[in-house]
C-alpha positions in Angstrom: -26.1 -37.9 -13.2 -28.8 -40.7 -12.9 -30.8 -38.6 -11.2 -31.2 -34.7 -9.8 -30.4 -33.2 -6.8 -30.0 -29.8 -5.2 -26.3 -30.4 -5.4 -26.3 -31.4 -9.0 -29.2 -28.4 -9.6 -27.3 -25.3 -7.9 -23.9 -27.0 -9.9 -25.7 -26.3 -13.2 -27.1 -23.1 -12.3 -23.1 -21.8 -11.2 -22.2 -23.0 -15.0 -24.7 -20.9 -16.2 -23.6 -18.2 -14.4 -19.7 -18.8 -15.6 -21.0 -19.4 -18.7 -23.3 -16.2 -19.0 -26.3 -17.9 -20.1 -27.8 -15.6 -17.5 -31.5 -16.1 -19.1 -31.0 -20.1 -18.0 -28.9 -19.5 -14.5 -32.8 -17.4 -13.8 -34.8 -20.4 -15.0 -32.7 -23.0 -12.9 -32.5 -20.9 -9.8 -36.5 -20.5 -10.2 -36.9 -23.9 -10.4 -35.0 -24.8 -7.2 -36.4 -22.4 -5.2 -39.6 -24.1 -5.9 -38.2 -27.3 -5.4 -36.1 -26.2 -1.9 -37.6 -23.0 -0.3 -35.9 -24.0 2.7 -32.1 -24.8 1.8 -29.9 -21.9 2.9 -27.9 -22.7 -0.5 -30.7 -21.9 -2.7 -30.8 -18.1 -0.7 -27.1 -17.7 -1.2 -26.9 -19.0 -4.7 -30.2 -16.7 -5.3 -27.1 -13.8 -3.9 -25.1 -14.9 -6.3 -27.3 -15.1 -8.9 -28.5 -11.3 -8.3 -25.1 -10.2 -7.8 -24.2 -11.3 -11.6 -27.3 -10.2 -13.1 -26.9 -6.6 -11.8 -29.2 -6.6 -9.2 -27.0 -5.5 -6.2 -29.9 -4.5 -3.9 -31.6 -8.3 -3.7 -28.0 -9.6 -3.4 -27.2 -7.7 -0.8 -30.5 -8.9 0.7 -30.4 -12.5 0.1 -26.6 -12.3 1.8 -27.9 -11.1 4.6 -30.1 -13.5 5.4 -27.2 -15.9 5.1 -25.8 -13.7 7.3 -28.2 -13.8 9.7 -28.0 -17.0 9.5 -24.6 -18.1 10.2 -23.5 -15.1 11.5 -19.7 -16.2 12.6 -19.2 -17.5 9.0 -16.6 -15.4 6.8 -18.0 -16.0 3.3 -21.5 -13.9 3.9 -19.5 -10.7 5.2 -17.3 -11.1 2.4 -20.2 -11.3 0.1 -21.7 -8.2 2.0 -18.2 -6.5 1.2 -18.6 -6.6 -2.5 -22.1 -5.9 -2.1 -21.4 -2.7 -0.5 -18.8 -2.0 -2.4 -20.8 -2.2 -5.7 -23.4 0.2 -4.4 -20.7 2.5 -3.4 -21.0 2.5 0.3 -17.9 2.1 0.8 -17.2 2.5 4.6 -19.9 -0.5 5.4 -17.7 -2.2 2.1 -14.4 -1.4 4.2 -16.1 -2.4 7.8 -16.8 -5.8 6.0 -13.7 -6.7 4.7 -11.7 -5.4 7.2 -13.3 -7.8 9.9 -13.1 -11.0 7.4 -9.5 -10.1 6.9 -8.0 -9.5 10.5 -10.4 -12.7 11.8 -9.9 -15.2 8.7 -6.5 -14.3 6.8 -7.4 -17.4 4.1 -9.7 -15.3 2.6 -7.4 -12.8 0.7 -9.8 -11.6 -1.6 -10.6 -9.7 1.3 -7.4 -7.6 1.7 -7.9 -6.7 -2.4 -11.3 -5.8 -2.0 -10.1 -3.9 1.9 -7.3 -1.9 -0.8 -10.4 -0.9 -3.6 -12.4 0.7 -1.7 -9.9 2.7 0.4 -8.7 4.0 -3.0 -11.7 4.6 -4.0 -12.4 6.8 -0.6 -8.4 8.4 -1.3 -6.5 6.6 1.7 -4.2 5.6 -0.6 -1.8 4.7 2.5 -4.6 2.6 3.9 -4.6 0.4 0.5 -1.2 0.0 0.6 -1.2 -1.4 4.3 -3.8 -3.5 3.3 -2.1 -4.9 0.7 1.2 -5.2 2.9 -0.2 -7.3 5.0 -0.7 -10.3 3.0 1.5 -12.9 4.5 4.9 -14.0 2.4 3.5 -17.7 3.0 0.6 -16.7 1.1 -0.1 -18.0 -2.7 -1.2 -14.2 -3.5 2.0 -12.6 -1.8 3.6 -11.6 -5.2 0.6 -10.4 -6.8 -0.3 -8.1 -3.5 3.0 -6.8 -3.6 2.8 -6.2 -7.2 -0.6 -4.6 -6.7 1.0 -2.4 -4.0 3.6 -1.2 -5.7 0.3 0.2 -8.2 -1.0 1.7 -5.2 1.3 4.0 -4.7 2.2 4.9 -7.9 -0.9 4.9 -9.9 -3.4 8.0 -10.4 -1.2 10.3 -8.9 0.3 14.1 -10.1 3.5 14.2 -10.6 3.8 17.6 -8.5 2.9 15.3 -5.4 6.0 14.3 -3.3 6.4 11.4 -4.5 9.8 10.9 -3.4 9.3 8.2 -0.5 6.7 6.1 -2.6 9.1 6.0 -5.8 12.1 4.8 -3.7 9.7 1.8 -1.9 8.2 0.5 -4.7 11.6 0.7 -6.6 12.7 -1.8 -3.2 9.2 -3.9 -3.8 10.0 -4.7 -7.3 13.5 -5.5 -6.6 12.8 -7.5 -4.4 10.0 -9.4 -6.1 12.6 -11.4 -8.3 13.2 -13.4 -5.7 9.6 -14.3 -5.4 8.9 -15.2 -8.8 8.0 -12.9 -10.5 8.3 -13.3 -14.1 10.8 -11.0 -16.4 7.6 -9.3 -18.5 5.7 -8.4 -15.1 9.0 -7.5 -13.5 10.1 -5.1 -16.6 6.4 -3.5 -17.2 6.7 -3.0 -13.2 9.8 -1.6 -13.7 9.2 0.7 -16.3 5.8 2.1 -14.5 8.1 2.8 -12.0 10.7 4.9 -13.8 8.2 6.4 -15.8 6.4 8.0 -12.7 9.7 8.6 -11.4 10.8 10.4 -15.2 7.2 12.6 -14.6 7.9 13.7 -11.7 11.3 15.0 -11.9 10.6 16.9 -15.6 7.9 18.1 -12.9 10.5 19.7 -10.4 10.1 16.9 -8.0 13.8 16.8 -6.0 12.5 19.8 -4.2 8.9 18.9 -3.7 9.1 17.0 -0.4 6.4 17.2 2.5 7.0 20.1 5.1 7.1 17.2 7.4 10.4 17.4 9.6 10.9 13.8 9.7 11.9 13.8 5.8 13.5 17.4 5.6 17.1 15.8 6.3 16.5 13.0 4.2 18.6 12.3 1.3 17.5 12.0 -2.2 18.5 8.3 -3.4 21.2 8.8 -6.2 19.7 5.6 -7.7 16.0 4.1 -8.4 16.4 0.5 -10.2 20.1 1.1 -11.3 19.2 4.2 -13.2 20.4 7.9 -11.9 17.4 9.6 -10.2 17.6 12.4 -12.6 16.3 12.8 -16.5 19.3 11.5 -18.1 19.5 8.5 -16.2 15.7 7.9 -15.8 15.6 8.2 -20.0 18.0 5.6 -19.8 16.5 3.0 -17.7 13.5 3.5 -19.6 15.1 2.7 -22.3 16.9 -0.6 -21.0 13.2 -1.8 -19.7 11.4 -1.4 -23.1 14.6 -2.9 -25.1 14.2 -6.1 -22.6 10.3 -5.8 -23.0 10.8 -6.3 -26.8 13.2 -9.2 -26.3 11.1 -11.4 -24.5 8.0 -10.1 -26.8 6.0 -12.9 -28.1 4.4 -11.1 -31.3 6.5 -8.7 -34.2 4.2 -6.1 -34.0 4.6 -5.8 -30.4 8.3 -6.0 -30.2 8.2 -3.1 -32.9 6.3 -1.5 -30.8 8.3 -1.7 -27.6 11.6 -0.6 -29.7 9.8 2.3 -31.1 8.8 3.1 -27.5 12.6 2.6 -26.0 14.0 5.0 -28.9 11.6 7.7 -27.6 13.0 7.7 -24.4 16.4 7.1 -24.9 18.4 10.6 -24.4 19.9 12.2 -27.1 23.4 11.0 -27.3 26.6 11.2 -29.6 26.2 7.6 -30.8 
């Protein structure tokens, strides 16, 4: 540039950042705030700049005074979201992204960060709704899908009644190939899927439903992703996932791998 600016100053100092010369981001954003006490940026970049180097508690500070600020702007609640979050205050992290989210649905990163911290704080239903409610015409639809279909699955005993939770996220991934998902994604999801599904039947998991009455006449699905909801048939699908996981492999030792993995599971058999 023929010569500097505040635009051209806080543009190096965000390289530095992405660039983890942390050491230089300090010395730039020093340098402007000498320069520019005044500009709003320099305060939020100053946020930034903390949030990167560790120091959560002045990010959170320098936020809210952007906050304070422009207090109907989405980006500084946001920012106060992972702030809290961070620090592991998580119901101010949920009040934050929960009001960016149902006021300004642009900012996705919001319903993401809303599904963290409710994990986090167990409402594992609460991350999934979250997550849900990412619009189809959104750009992050498949990947919220994908990441609730992790929600309910992930971290969980295989003693829990699982039932409801295998059989949507078996409908979620099905579904997915028509979103564009891509066959490796689709088959990991798959297999993470009948793998939980595998656990919790060796578990005794047909007869661990909720006492609730609204599932006690409910069948058991005879199928999850083609394969029989029972060992047999789980080993099996298994099986097929890892077998089309080592096709589509892009490196030997991986593919030896996945086909070492798909013999494992496969059920003892005749042939």
């Amino acid at each position: 540039m023929p010569a500097a600016s505040p635009e051209t100053r806080l543009r190096e100092l965000r390289a530095r950042l992405e660039m983890n010369e942390l050491d230089a981001a300090v010395r730039v954003l020093t340098a402007v705030e000498v320069e520019h006490p005044d500009d709003w940026r320099v305060v939020w970049y100053r946020g930034v700049t903390s949030l990167v180097t560790g120091d959560h508690e002045n990010a959170a500070l320098s936020f809210d005074a952007v906050y304070d600020a422009f207090p109907g702007e989405p980006a500084p609640k946001l920012a106060l979201g992972v702030c809290a979050e961070v620090l592991g205050q998580l119901d101010n992290a949920d009040e934050y992204y929960r009001l960016v989210w149902t006021t300004d649905p642009s900012f996705v990163s919001a319903a993401f960060g809303l599904a963290r911290v409710r994990i986090a704080a167990g409402d594992r239903a609460g991350a999934v709704r979250a997550l849900e409610s990412v619009p189809e015409a959104s750009i992050h639809y498949t990947a919220a899908r994908v990441a609730s279909v992790r929600a309910r699955l992930r971290g969980r005993s295989p003693r829990e009644p699982l039932l409801d939770d295998l059989a949507a996220a078996a409908g979620q991934v099905t579904a997915l190939g028509g979103y564009g998902l891509d066959a490796v994604r689709r088959e990991r999801l798959s297999a993470e899927v009948l793998g939980k599904a595998l656990d919790w039947v060796l578990s005794g998991g047909p007869t661990a439903r909720p006492p609730d009455p609204a599932h006690s006449a409910a069948p058991v699905p005879g199928k999850l992703l083609g394969s029989e909801l029972d060992e047999r048939g789980l080993r099996f699908g298994l099986e097929r996932s890892y077998r089309v996981l080592a096709r589509l492999a892009q490196r030997g030792d991986e593919r030896i791998e996945l086909v070492e993995r798909a013999n494992r599971f496969r059920p003892r058999t005749w042939v």
